[in-house]
FINUDO-614826 format. One record per residue (C-alpha): x, y, z; residue number from 1. Coordinates in Angstrom, 1 decimal, decimal comma. Layout:
<zamis>
+--------+--------+--------+-----+
!      x !      y !      z !   n !
+--------+--------+--------+-----+
!      X !      Y !      Z ! NUM !
...
+--------+--------+--------+-----+
</zamis>
This chain:
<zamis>
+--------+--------+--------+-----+
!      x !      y !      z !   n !
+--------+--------+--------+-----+
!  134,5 !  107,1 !  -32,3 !   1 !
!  131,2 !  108,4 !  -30,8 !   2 !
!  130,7 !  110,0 !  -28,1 !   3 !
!  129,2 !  107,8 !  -25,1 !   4 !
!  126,9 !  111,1 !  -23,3 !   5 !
!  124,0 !  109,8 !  -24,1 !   6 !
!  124,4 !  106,2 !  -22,5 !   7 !
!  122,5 !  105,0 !  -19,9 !   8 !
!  123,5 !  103,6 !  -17,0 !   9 !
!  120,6 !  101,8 !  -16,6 !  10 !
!  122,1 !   99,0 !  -19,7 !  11 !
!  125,2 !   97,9 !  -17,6 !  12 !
!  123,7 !   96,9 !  -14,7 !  13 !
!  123,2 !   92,9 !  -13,5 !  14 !
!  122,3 !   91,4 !  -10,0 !  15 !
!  125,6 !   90,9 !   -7,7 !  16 !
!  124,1 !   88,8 !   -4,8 !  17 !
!  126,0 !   89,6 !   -1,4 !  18 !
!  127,7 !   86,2 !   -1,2 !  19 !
!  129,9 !   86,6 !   -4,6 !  20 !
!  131,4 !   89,7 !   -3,3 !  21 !
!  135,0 !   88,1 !   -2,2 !  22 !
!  135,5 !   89,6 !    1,7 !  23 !
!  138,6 !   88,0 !    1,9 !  24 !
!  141,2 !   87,2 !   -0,6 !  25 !
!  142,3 !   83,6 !   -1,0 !  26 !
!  145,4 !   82,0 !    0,6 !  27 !
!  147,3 !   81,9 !   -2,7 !  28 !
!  147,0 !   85,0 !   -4,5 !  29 !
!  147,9 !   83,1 !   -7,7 !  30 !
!  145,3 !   80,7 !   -7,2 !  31 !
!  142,9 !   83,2 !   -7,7 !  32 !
!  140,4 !   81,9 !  -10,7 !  33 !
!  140,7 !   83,5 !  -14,3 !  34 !
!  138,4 !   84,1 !  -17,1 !  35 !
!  139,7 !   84,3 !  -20,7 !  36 !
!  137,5 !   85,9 !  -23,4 !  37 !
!  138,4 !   86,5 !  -27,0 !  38 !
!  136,0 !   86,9 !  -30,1 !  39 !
!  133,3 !   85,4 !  -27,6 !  40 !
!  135,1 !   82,5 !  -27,2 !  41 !
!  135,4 !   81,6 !  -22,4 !  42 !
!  137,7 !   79,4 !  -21,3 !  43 !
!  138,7 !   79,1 !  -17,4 !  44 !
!  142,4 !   78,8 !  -15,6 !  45 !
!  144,4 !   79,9 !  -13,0 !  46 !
!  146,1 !   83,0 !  -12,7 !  47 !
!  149,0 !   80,4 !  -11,6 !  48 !
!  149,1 !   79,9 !  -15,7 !  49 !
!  148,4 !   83,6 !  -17,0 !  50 !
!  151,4 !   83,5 !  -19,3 !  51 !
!  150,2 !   80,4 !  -21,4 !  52 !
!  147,5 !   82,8 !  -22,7 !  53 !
!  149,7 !   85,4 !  -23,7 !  54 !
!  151,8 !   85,3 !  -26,7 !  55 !
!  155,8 !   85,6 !  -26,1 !  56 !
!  156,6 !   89,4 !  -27,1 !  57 !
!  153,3 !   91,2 !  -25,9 !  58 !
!  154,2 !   93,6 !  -22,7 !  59 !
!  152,2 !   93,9 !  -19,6 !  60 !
!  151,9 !   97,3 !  -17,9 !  61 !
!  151,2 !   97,6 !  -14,3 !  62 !
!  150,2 !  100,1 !  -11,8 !  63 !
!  153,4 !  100,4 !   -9,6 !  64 !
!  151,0 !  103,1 !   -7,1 !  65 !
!  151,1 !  102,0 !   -3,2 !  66 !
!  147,7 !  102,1 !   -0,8 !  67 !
!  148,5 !  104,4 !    1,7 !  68 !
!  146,8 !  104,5 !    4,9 !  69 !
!  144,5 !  107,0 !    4,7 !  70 !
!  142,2 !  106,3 !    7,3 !  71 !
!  142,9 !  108,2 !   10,5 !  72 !
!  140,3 !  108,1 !   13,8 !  73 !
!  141,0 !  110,7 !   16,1 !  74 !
!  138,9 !  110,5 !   19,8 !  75 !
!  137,8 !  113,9 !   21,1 !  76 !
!  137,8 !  114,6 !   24,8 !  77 !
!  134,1 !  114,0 !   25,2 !  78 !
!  134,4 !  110,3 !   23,7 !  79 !
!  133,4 !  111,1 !   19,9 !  80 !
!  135,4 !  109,6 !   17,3 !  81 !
!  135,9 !  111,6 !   14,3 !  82 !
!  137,0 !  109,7 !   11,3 !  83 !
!  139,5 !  111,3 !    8,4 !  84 !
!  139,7 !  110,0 !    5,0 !  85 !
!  142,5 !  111,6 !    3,4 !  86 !
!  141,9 !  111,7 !   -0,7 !  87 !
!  144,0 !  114,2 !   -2,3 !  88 !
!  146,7 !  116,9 !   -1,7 !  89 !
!  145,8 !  120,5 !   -1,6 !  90 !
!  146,2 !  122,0 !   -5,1 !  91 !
!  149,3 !  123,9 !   -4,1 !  92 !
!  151,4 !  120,5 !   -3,8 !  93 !
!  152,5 !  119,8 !   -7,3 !  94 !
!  151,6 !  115,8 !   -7,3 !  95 !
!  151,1 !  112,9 !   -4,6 !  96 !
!  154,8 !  112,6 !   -4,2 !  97 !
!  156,0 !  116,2 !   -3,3 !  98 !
!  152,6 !  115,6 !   -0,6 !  99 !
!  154,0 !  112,7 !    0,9 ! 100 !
!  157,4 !  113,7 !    1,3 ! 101 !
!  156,3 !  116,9 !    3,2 ! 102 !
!  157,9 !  117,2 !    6,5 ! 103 !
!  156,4 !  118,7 !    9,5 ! 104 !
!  152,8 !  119,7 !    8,2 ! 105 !
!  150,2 !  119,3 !    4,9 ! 106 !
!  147,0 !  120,3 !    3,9 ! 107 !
!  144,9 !  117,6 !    2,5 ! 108 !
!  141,9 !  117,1 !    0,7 ! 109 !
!  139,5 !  114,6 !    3,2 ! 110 !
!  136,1 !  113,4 !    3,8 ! 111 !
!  135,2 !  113,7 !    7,6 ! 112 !
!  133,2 !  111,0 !    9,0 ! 113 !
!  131,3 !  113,5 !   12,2 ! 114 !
!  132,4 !  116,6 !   10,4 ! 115 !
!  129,1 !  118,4 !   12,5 ! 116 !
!  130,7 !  117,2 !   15,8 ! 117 !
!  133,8 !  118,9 !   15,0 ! 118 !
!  133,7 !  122,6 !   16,7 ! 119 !
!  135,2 !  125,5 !   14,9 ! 120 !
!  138,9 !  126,0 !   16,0 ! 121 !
!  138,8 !  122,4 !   17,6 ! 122 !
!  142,4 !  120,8 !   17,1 ! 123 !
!  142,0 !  117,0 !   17,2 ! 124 !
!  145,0 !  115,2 !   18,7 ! 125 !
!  146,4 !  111,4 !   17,9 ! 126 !
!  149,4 !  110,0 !   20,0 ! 127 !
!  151,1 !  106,5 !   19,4 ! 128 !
!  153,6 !  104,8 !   20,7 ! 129 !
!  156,2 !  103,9 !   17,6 ! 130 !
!  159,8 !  102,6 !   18,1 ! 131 !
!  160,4 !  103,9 !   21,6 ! 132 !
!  159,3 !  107,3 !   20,8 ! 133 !
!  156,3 !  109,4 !   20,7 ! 134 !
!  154,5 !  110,3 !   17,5 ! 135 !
!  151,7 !  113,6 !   18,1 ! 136 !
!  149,3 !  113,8 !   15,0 ! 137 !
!  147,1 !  117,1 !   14,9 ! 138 !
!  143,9 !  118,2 !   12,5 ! 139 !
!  142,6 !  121,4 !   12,0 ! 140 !
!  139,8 !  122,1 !   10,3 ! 141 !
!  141,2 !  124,7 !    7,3 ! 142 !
!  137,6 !  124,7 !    5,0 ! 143 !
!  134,5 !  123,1 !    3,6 ! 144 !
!  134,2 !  122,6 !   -0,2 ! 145 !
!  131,5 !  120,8 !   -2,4 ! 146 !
!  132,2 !  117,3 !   -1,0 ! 147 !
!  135,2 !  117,4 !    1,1 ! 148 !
!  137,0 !  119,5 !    3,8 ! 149 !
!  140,5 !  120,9 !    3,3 ! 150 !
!  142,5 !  119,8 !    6,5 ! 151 !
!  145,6 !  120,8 !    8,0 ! 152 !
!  147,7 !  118,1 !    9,4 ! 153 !
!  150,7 !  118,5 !   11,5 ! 154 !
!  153,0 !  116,0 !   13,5 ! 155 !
!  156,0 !  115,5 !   15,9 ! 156 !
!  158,9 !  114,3 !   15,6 ! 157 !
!  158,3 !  116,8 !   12,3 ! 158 !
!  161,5 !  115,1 !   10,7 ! 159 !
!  158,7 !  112,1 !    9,4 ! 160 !
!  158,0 !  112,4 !    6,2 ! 161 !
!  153,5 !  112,0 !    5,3 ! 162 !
!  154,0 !  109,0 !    4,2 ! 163 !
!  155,7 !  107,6 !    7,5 ! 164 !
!  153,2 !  109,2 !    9,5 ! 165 !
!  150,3 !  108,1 !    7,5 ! 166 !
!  151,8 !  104,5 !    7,6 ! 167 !
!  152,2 !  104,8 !   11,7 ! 168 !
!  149,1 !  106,2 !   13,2 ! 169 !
!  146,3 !  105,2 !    9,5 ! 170 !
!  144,5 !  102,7 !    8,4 ! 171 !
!  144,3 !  101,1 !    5,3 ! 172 !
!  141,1 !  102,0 !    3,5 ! 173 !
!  139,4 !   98,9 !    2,3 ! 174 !
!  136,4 !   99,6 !   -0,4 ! 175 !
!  133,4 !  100,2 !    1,2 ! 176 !
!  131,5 !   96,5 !   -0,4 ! 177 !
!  133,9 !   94,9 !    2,1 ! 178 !
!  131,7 !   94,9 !    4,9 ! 179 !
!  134,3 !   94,1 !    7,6 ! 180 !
!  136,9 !   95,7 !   10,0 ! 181 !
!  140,5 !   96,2 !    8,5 ! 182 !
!  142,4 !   92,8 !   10,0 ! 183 !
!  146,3 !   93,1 !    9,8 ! 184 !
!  146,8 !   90,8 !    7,0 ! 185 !
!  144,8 !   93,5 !    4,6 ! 186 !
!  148,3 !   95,0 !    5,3 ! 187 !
!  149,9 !   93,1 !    2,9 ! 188 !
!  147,2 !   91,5 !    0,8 ! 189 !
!  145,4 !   94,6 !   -0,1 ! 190 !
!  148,9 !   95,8 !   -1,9 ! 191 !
!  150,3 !   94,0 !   -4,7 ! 192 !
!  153,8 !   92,6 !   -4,4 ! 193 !
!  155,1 !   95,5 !   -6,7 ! 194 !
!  154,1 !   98,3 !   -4,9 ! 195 !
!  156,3 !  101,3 !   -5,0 ! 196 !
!  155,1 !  104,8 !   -5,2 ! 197 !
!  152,5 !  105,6 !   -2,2 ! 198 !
!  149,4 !  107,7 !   -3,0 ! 199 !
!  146,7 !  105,4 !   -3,8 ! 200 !
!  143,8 !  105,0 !   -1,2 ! 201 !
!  142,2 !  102,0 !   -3,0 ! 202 !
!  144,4 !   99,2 !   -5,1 ! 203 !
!  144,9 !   98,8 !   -8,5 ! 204 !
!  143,0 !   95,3 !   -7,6 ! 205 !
!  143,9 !   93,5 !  -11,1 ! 206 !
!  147,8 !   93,4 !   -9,9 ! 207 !
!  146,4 !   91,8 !   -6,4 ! 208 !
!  146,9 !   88,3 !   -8,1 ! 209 !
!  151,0 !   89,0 !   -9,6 ! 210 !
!  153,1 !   86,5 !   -7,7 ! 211 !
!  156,8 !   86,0 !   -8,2 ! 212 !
!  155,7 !   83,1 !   -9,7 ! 213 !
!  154,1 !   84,7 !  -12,0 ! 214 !
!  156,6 !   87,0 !  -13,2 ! 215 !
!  159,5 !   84,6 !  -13,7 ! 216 !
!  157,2 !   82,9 !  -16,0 ! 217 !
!  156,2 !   85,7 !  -18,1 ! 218 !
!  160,1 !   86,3 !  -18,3 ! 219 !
!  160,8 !   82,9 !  -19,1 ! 220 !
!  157,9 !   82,8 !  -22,1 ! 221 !
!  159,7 !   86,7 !  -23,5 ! 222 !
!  156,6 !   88,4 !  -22,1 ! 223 !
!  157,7 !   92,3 !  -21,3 ! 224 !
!  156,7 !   93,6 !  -18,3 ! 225 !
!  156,9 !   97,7 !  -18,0 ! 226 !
!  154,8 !   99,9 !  -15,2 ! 227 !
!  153,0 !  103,0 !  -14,9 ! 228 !
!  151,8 !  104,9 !  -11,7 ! 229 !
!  148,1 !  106,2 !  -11,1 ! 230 !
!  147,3 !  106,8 !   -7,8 ! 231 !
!  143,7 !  105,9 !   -7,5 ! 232 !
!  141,5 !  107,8 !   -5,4 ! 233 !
!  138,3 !  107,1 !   -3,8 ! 234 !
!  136,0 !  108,4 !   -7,1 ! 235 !
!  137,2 !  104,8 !   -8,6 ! 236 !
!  133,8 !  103,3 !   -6,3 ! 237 !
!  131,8 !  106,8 !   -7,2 ! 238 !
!  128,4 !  105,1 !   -8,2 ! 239 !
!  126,9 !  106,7 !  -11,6 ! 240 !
!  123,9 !  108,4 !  -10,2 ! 241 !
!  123,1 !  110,1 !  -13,2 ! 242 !
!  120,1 !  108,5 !  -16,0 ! 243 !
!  122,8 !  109,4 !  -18,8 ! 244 !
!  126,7 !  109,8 !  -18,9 ! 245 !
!  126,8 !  113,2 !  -19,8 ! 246 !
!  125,8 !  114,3 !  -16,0 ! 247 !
!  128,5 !  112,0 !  -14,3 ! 248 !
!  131,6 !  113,9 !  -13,4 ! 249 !
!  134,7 !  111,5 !  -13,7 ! 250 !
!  137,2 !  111,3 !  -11,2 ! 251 !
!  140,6 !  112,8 !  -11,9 ! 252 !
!  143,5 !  111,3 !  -11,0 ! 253 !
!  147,5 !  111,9 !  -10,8 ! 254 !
!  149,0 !  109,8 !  -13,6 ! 255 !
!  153,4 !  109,6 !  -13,5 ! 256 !
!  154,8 !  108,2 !  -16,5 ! 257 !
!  158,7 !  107,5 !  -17,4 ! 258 !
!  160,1 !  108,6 !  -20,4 ! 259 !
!  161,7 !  105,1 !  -20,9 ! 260 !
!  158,2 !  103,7 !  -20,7 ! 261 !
!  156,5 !  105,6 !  -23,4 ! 262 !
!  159,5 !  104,7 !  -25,5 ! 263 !
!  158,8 !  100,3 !  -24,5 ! 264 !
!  155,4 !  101,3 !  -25,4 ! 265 !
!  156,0 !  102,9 !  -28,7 ! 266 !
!  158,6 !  100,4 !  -29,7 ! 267 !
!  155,7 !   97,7 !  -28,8 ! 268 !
!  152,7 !   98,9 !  -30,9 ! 269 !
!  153,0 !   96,2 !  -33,4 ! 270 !
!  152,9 !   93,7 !  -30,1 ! 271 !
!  150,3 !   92,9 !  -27,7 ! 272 !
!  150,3 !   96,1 !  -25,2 ! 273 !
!  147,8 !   94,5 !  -22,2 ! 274 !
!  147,1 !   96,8 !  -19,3 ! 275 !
!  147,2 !   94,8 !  -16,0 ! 276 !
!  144,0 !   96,8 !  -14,2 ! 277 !
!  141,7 !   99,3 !  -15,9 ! 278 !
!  144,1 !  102,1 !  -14,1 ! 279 !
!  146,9 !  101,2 !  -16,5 ! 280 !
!  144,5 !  101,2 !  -19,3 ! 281 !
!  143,3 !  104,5 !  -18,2 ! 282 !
!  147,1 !  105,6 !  -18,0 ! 283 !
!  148,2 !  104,4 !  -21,2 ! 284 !
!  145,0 !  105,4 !  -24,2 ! 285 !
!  145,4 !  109,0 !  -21,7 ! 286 !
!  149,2 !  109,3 !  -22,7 ! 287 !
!  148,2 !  108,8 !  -26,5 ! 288 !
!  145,3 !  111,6 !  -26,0 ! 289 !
!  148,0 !  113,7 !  -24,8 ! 290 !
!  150,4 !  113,3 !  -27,4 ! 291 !
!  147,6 !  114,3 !  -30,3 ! 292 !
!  146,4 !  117,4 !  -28,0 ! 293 !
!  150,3 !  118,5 !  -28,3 ! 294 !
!  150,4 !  117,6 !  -32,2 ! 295 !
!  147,3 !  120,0 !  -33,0 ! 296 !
!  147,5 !  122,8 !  -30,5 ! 297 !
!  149,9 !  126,0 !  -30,5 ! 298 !
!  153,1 !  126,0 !  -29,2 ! 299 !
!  152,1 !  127,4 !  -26,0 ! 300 !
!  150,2 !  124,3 !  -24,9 ! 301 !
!  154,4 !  122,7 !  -25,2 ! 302 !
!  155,3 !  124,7 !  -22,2 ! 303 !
!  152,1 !  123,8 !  -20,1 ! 304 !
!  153,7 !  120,2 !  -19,7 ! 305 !
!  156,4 !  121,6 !  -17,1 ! 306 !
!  154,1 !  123,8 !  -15,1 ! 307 !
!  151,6 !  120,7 !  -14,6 ! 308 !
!  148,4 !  122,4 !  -16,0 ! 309 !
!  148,6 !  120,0 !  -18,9 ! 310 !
!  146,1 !  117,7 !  -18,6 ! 311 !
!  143,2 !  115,4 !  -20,0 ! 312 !
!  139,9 !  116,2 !  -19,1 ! 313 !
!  136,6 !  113,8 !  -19,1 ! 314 !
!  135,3 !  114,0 !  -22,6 ! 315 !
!  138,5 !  115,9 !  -24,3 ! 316 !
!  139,3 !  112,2 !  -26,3 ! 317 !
!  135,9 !  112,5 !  -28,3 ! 318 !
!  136,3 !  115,9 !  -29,0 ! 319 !
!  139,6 !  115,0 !  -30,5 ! 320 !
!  139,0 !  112,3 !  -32,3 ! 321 !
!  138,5 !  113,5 !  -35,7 ! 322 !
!  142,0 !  114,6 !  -35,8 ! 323 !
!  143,6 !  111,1 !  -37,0 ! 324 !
!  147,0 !  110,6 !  -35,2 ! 325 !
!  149,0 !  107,4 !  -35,7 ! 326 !
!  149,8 !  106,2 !  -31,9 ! 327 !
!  153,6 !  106,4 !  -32,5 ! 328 !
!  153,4 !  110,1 !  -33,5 ! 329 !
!  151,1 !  111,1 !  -30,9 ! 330 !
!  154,1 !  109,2 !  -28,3 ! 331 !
!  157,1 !  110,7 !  -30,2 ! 332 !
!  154,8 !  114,1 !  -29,8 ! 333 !
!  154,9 !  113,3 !  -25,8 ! 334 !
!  158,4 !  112,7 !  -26,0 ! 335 !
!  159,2 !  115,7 !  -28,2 ! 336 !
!  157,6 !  117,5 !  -25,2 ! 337 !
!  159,3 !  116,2 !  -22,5 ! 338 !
!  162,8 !  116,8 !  -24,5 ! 339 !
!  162,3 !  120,0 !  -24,7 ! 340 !
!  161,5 !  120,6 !  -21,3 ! 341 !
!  164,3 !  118,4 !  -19,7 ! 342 !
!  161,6 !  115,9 !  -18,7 ! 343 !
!  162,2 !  112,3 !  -17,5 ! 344 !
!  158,7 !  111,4 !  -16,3 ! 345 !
!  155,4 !  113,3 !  -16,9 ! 346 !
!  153,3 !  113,6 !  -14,2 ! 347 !
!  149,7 !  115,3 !  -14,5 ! 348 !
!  146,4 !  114,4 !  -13,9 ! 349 !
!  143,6 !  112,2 !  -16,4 ! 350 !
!  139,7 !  112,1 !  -16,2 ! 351 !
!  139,4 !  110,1 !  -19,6 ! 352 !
!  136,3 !  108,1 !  -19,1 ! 353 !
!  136,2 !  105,5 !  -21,2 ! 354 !
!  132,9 !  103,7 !  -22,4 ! 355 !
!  131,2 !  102,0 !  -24,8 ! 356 !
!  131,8 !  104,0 !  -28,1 ! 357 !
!  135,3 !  104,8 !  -27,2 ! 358 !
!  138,3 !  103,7 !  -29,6 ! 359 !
!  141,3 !  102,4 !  -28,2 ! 360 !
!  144,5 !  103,6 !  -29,4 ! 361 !
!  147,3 !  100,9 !  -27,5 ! 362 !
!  146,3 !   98,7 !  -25,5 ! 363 !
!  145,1 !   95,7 !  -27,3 ! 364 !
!  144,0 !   93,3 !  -23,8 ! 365 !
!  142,8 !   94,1 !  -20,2 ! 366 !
!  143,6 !   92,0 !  -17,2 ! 367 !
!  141,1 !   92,9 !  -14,7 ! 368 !
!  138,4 !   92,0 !  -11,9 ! 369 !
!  134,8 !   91,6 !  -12,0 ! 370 !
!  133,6 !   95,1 !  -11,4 ! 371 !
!  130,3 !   96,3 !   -9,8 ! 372 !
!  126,9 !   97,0 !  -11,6 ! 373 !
!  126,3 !  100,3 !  -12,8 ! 374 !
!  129,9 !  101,5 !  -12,3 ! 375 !
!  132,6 !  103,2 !  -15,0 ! 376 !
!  135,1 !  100,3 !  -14,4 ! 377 !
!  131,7 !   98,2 !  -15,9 ! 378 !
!  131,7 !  100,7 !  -19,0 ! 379 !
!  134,9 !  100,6 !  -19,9 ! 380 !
!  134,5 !   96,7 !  -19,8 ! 381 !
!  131,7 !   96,6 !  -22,6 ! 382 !
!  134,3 !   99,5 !  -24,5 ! 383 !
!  136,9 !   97,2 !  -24,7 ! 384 !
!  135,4 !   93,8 !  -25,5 ! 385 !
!  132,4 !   95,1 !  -27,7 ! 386 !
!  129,5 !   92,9 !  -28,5 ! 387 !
!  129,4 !   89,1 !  -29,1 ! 388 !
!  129,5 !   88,8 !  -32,8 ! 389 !
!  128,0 !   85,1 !  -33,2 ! 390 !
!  124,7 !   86,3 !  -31,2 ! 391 !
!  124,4 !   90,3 !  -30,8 ! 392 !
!  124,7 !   89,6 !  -27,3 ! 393 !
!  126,7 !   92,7 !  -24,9 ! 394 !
!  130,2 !   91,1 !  -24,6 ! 395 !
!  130,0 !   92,4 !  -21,0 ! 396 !
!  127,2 !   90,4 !  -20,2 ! 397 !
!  128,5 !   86,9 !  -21,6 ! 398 !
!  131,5 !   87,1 !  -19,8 ! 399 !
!  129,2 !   88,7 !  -15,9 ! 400 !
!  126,4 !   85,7 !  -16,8 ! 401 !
!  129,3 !   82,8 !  -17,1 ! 402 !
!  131,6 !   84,2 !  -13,6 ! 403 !
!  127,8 !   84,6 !  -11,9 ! 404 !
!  127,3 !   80,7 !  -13,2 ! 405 !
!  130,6 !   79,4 !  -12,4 ! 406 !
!  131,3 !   80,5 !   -9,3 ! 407 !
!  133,7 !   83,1 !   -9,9 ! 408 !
!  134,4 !   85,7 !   -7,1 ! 409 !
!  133,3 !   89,6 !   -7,2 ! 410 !
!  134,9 !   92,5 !   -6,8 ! 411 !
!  138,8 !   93,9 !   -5,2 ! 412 !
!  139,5 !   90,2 !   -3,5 ! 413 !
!  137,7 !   88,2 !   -6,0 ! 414 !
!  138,7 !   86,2 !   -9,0 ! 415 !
!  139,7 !   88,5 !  -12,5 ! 416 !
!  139,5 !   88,2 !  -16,4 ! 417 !
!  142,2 !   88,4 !  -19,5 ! 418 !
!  140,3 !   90,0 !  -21,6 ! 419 !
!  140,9 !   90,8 !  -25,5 ! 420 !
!  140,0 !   93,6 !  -27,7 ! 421 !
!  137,2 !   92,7 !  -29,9 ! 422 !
!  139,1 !   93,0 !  -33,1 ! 423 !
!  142,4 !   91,7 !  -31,8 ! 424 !
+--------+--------+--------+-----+
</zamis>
C-alpha cells in the first residue's frame, strides 16, 4: 500500500457541464439509471434490477444515518436574516445521539451565514406555530474558531428533544450544486427509505435509489443486507484546494457500529461485502484499521475504546500498513475490545481518506453516484476500481467518459454505479 500524499488533484478532474447535475430526483427512485463496471467491462440497467448483478450470498451494508434539518434562518429586528448551519456537536457531547436527545439547550458547532451582522450579546429569536402550541428557538453567539462558531441553542417547550426541534423550525440542507430553494418534497426524497439514526446534514446519496422493491428482491435472490451509521457532515463537499494530498485535511466524522454487524461482516469475508455509498465504505475498511491499531498497540490503547478517544485519523491506515493483519483478526481484535468493555456498539469518529494507492481490506464492490471533479469521493473511486487493464486507461475515467456519453445523471439526485474491485 503506498501512501497517496503526493497525488495531485489536478489528475482526477473531468468537465461536469451544468445541465448533467440532476436538480431534481426522478419520479421513481428505482428508475434511477445504473452503471456496472467490472475488469473494464460497462454494461447499463436499472436500479429496478440491482440484484441480478449481484451474486446470491454477497451482503450489502448501508448507511442507516438520517438528514437532519440543519438549516435554521433567524430574522433580526432590523430585517436581516442570519442563516445557521448546524454541523457538529460541541466536543463535550459524547456522539450525534447524546446531542440530539438534549433537552432544553446545546451547544453546536455552525457556520453562520451574516456572522458580521450579528452584534456581541445579540440573542436571535425563532417562533413557530406547531401542533397548537408555541415553539421559542434562541442563538447565542458562544465563540469563533478556525471555520466555524460555537453556538448556543436553547428552546421552549424545553421537554423537545434537538432533534424535534431541529425537525420543527430547520431546513433540510441540500448540497450546495443544487442551485434551487428546498421544496417540500426534498423532505422525503433527500432521505432514503431506511433512515433511522438522525445526525447527518447531507445524505448518504448512494441509498437515495433503495426501494422496497428493491429490498424484497435482494431477499428473495439470498442477498444479505446489514447497516452501519456515519453521520455525514458538510466536509463530504470540502473541495481539495490543495496542488497535492498531503495539504488536504480530511473530514472526520462520527461512525456507530453494532457488535452483531462486525460479526455478519466477519462471518462474510469469503462473500461479496459491497458498501451501498462511499460512507459505508469509509465505515467498514475504518473498522478493520481499528482492529489492527488494537492488535499492535499496548494495552492501554484497549481502554481508550470506552472513553471515545479511540479513533482513526487521516493517514493512520498507511502508516499501518506494514503490519499484516488478516481482516478476521483485526474484527475479532474489535470485538475482543468491545467484550471487554461491555460494548454493544462502537461509536467514535474516522478521517480515513481513501485514494488511489490505498488497499482495501473488506469490501470487495461499491454502489455509488457519480461524484464531482476534483473531490475525495472521486479518489476513492480511482482507489477502488484501479486502472483499465486492456488499455492503461484510469478506471475512473472509463466509467465518468461513458455516464458523460450516455446521458447519465450527476451528482446527489442523479443516476449511480455498481462498481467492482479491480481484482475481484
Amino acid at each position: 500500500m503506498t501512501n497517496p500524499k503526493n497525488l495531485s488533484i489536478n489528475d482526477y478532474t473531468y468537465s461536469l457541464p451544468e445541465e448533467r447535475i440532476a436538480k431534481y430526483p426522478l419520479a421513481e427512485r428505482d428508475a434511477s439509471k445504473l452503471l456496472i463496471y467490472r475488469k473494464g467491462k460497462i454494461d447499463e440497467d436499472v436500479y429496478k434490477n440491482i440484484a441480478e448483478h449481484i451474486a446470491e450470498n454477497s451482503l450489502l451494508v448501508f448507511n442507516n444515518t438520517k438528514v437532519v434539518e440543519a438549516r435554521l434562518l433567524f430574522q433580526k429586528l432590523t430585517g436581516g436574516v442570519i442563516e445557521i448551519f448546524c454541523l457538529e456537536p460541541h466536543e463535550q457531547y459524547a456522539d450525534i445521539t447524546t446531542a440530539m436527545l438534549q433537552k432544553e439547550k446545546v451547544w453546536w458547532q455552525c457556520l453562520v451565514g451574516g456572522a458580521s451582522k450579528w452584534k456581541a450579546g445579540q440573542i436571535l429569536e425563532k417562533k413557530i406555530q406547531q401542533d397548537g402550541q408555541e415553539i421559542i428557538l434562541s442563538a447565542r453567539y458562544v465563540e469563533k474558531r478556525k471555520e466555524t462558531f460555537v453556538i448556543e441553542l436553547s428552546w421552549t417547550p424545553s421537554a423537545l428533544s434537538f432533534a424535534e426541534v431541529l425537525h420543527y423550525t430547520g431546513a433540510i440542507p441540500l448540497p450546495p450544486y443544487i442551485k434551487r430553494a428546498v421544496e417540500k418534497s426534498d423532505q422525503e426524497r433527500y432521505q432514503t427509505v431506511y433512515a433511522h439514526f438522525d445526525g447527518s446534514v447531507a445524505a448518504p446519496t448512494a441509498g437515495l435509489h433503495f426501494t422496497d422493491h428493491i429490498f424484497n428482491h435482494l431477499k428473495e435472490k439470498n442477498i444479505q443486507t446489514d447497516f452501519v451509521t456515519l453521520h455525514v457532515g458538510a466536509g463530504t463537499f470540502k473541495p481539495v484546494k490543495s496542488e497535492t494530498m498531503q495539504k488536504h485535511e480530511m473530514h472526520a466524522e462520527f461512525i456507530d457500529v453494532a457488535r452483531t454487524t462486525i460479526e455478519n461482516i466477519i462471518a462474510n469475508l469469503k462473500n461479496n461485502i459491497i458498501a451501498v455509498g462511499t460512507t459505508s465504505l469509509r465505515t467498514i475498511e475504518s473498522l478493520y484499521w481499528l482492529g489492527v491499531k488494537l492488535s499492535t498497540v499496548n494495552s492501554q490503547q484497549s481502554t481508550a475504546v470506552s472513553d471515545n478517544s479511540f479513533n482513526l485519523s487521516q493517514w493512520e491506515a498507511y502508516e499501518l500498513s506494514g503490519k499484516y493483519i488478516p481482516a478476521k483478526d483485526a474484527l475479532n481484535a474489535l470485538l475482543n475490545c468491545m467484550n471487554e468493555n461491555k460494548l454493544e456498539r462502537l461509536v467514535t469518529k474516522t478521517q480515513l481518506l481513501i485514494a488511489p494507492g490505498y488497499d482495501f481490506k473488506i469490501v470487495k464492490g461499491l454502489i455509488t453516484n457519480f461524484h464531482q471533479p476534483q473531490s475525495t469521493l472521486l479518489l476513492l473511486v480511482a482507489a477502488l476500481i484501479g486502472d483499465d487493464l486492456p488499455t492503461g486507461q484510469a478506471g475512473w475515467r472509463k466509467v465518468y467518459d461513458h455516464a458523460l456519453q450516455n446521458d447519465f445523471r450527476f451528482l446527489s439526485y442523479g443516476d449511480g454505479s455498481l462498481l467492482w474491485k479491480n481484482n475481484s
